[in-house]
C-alpha angles and dihedrals in degrees: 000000000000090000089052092050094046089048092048093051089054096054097050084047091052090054095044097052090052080048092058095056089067096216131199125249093276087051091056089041107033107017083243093296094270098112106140116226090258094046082050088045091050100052094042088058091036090050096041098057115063148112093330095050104046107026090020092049100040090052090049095054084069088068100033100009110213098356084075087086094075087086085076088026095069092029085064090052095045090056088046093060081046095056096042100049112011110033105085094039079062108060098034087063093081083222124153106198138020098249076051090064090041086068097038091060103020106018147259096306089047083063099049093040098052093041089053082048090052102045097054087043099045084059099066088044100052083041083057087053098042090051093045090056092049091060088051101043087043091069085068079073094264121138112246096255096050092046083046090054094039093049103030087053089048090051088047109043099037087056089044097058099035095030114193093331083062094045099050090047095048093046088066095059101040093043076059093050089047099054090043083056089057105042093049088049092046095046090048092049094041089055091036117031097020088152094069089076089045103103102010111143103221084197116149096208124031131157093282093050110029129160101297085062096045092045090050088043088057087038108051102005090042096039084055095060090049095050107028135145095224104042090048089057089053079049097054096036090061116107088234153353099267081046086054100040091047092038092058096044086047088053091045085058095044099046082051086054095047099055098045088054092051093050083057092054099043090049083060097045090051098052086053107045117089125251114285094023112146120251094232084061099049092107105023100050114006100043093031083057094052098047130080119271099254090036098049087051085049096053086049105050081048091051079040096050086041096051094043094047086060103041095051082050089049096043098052088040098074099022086060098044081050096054097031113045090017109037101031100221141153098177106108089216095069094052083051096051086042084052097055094036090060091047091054088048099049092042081058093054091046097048089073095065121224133141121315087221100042090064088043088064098043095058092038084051093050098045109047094048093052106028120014103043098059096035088058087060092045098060101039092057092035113235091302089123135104108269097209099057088047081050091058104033086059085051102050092034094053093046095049079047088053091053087054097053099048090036102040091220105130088197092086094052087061091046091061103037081052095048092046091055092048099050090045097049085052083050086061099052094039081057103046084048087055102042087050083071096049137063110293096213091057119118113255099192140019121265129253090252095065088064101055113116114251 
């Protein structure tokens, strides 16, 4: 319990002392944009790897063994493709936020539209990460509510007072924390329980997880990597374009790295718990309960750092893209209030219960079909697309994404995903109709410039 409390503390100091600087609204946003490729390459990781990717996946690998690993997988190609062809479009926008970009490359609906998306669907994200940090908290021999209300304020508060600057700061030293976790686990079981890695098939496809999985995990999982709120504001908080491109390859190897490391855990996980032992307590209970005392606190303020380091991502994320693209402010109060008003919903939402996963699937449903798909679009063909069928590519596809979400048929994700390709590709040539019968030498679409804050 004493190592939860000191890292607590750091984290709210942390906070406090980028709360002290009193920075301006791109420091809040964007960290200033001064991020270094490795501090970029460190928060994606550290981002990208929460509470879905280490309790979600684990408890996955009971149902497709080590093809469950395809959820970060796909997320690491995805961020590839980023990285290759996005990334330094991207921060040379000037933009501050996602919904920002939307304008810049579709128009002033498109932002409004996306950041309306994002915000219903960052909920149920930042509801899986506060729910994951309550399984984790609750073996300090706390109850779940009472781990959901102590994480979920730290989370809060801490991003509330240091904003992006803090959160980007803090990334690098839990991701560090995490790894350590991991290595120290790996290495115990290797010396102690080598036999539990004896007859694992590291196959990527089996009968449980064949190739219709694999294809939905790269379309919706992978697609959300490429065109991601998070992701674009590490992006946009890095000092340059060269910061912003190595930052991103060095996440799409970490993230590799990362989910190679957890499949060996929760192998070993599996091959201790006892028979009839949920998924979803694999980590927190079954293999907490194997491993030594010291060593069982330090794999759960990794899991803890891991699933934090997520959540704060997840929580400015959509309070900054409310204030910001729908309510249209500059005043740093209302990002802070935004801020608190998104924790309280999400701690509602969790509160619920439900499968970490399971809310994971719903927002990802939601928002590639109605955002990223079309925005992707959007950016390789560089605006030079008809804005009305985008329009309504980001409309029928998020409503098909919605279906799939409510209804848990995935079906409809890939409807829409499908529909919203279809009707983009249709925006390009009704474009390029429209543009045969005007100057050639006429300016599609603004210029960066346009888009800097005042």
């Amino acid at each position: 319990m004493q190592i939860l409390i000191v890292f607590i503390i750091f984290l709210l100091l942390l906070g406090f002392l980028e709360f002290r600087k009193k920075t301006a609204l791109e420091g809040f946003l964007v960290a200033d944009r001064k991020a270094s490729a490795f501090e970029i390459a460190f928060s994606i990781v550290a981002t990208c790897v929460g509470g879905a990717a280490t309790i979600g996946v684990v408890s996955n690998m009971q149902k497709y063994g080590f093809a469950a690993v395809w959820w970060l997988l796909s997320g690491a190609i995805g961020l590839m493709i980023l990285a290759i062809f996005i990334a330094k479009i991207l921060r040379a926008s000037k933009a501050l936020t996602f919904a920002q970009i939307a304008e810049m490359f579709i128009d002033k609906r498109a932002r409004l539209v996306s950041a309306v998306i994002i915000c219903v669907a960052w909920c149920a994200i930042l509801a899986a990460q506060f729910s994951a940090s309550a399984r984790i908290l609750s073996t300090f021999d706390l109850n779940f509510n009472s781990s959901l209300l102590i994480g979920g304020a730290v989370i809060i508060v801490y991003t509330i007072l240091g904003g992006q600057r803090a959160v980007i700061r803090s990334d690098v030293y839990q991701y560090a924390i995490v790894i350590a976790a991991f290595l120290a686990v790996l290495l115990w079981l290797n010396f102690n329980s080598p036999q539990v890695f004896e007859n694992v098939n590291f196959t990527l496809k089996n009968d449980a997880f064949g190739y219709d999985k694999i294809g939905y995990y790269l379309l919706v999982i992978g697609t959300s990597y490429v065109i991601d709120p998070m992701l674009f504001s590490r992006i946009l908080s890095a000092k340059n374009e060269r910061a912003a491109i190595l930052g991103s390859i060095f996440g799409a190897v970490g993230i590799t790295i990362s989910s190679i490391m957890i499949a060996f855990i929760g192998f070993g996980a599996m091959s201790l718990a006892a028979d009839g032992t949920s998924g979803e307590n694999l980590l927190n209970v079954s293999l907490f309960n194997a491993l030594p005392a010291s060593l069982g606190a330090v794999l759960m303020l990794g899991l803890l750092a891991a699933i934090i380091s997520s959540a704060d991502t997840c929580l400015i994320t959509a309070s900054s893209i409310f204030a910001h693209d729908i309510l249209r402010s500059e005043d740093l109060k209302i990002y802070r209030i935004a801020t608190l008003g998104f924790g309280a919903i999400a701690l509602l939402l969790a509160s619920f219960g439900g499968e970490i996963l399971n809310y994971l699937f719903a927002a990802s449903n939601i928002f590639v079909s109605g955002v990223a798909t079309a925005l992707f679009f959007a950016i390789i063909f560089r605006g030079k697309i008809d804005k009305d069928l985008v329009l309504c590519a980001m409309c029928l596809g998020g409503a098909l994404g919605l279906a799939a979400a409510i209804s848990g048929i995935n079906a409809f994700a890939v409807a829409g995903i499908i529909t919203a390709c279809i009707l983009c590709l249709a925006a390009r040539l009704k474009f390029n109709a429209a543009s045969s019968k005007l100057d050639p030498n006429c300016v599609c679409i603004p210029q960066a410039s346009e888009y800097e804050e005042k």
